[in-house]
N, C-alpha and C positions, 0 to 999 in steps of 0.2 A: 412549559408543558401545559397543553390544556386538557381540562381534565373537566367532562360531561359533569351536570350538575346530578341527570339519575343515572351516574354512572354503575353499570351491570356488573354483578358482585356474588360471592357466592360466600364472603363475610357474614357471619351472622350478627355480631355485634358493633350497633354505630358507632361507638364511644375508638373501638379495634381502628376499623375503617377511617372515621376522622385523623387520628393517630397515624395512620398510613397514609395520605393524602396529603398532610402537614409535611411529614417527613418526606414526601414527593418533590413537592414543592421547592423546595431548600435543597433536594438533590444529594439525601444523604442515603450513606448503603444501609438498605435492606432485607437482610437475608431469606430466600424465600419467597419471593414475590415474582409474581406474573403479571403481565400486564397486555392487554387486548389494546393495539392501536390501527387508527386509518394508515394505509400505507406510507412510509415513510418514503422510499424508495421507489421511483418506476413503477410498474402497472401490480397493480394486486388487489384486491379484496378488503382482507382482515389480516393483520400478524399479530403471533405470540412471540414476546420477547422475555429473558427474564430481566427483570428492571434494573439488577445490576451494572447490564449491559447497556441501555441509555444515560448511564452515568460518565459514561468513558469520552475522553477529550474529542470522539469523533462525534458522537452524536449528541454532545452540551452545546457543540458552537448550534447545532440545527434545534436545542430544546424549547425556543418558544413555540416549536411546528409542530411537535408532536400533540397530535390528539389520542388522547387514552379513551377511550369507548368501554374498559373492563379491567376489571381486578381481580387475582386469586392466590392464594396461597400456596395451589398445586398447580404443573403444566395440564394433568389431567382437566382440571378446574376451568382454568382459560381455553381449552377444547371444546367443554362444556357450555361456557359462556358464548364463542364464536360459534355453535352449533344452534344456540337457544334464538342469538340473533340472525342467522340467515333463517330460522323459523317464521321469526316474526316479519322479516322482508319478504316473503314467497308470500306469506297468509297477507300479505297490505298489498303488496306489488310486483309481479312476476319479474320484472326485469331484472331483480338481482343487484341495482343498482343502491348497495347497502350506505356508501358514502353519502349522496344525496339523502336517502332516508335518514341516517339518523342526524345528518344536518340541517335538515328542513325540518321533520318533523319531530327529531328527539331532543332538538335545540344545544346544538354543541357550540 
């Protein structure tokens, strides 16, 4: 799992966050988590997954590919975050083309 270094978050505390990210890492369950990635799968944008479900025997054999772009506590949350970032691609770059941006310029 790769995981942006300013990845977008709507955590307020870093000590929470670090904590979350660790246990990412390592691929342990849990509970409550959202997570904002580049498309896994065929043609898309942005997805919400809950992170429980990148744990499972189908998507561990694919887990070095995942790029996480966002983290939240609520699905609402990860909404928020995929809405905040196509903001910030429209206002930089009209083409929409959010993968390129945030791997060019948000350094994933």
């Amino acid at each position: 799992m790769i995981i942006r270094k300013k990845v977008r978050t709507d955590i307020q505390k870093r000590s929470e966050l670090s904590r979350l990210v660790y246990k990412m890492k390592r691929a342990r369950i849990i509970p409550s988590l959202y997570i904002v990635t580049l498309p896994l799968i065929g043609d898309g944008v942005l997805e919400i997954y809950n992170y429980n479900t990148l744990i499972q025997p189908y998507f561990k054999q694919r887990y070095d590919t995942i790029k996480v772009v966002g983290i939240s506590r609520s699905k609402s949350g990860a909404m928020e975050l995929v809405r905040k970032i196509y903001e910030d691609v429209v206002a930089k770059d009209e083409n929409l083309d959010v993968g390129t941006f945030l791997t060019v310029e948000q350094g994933i």
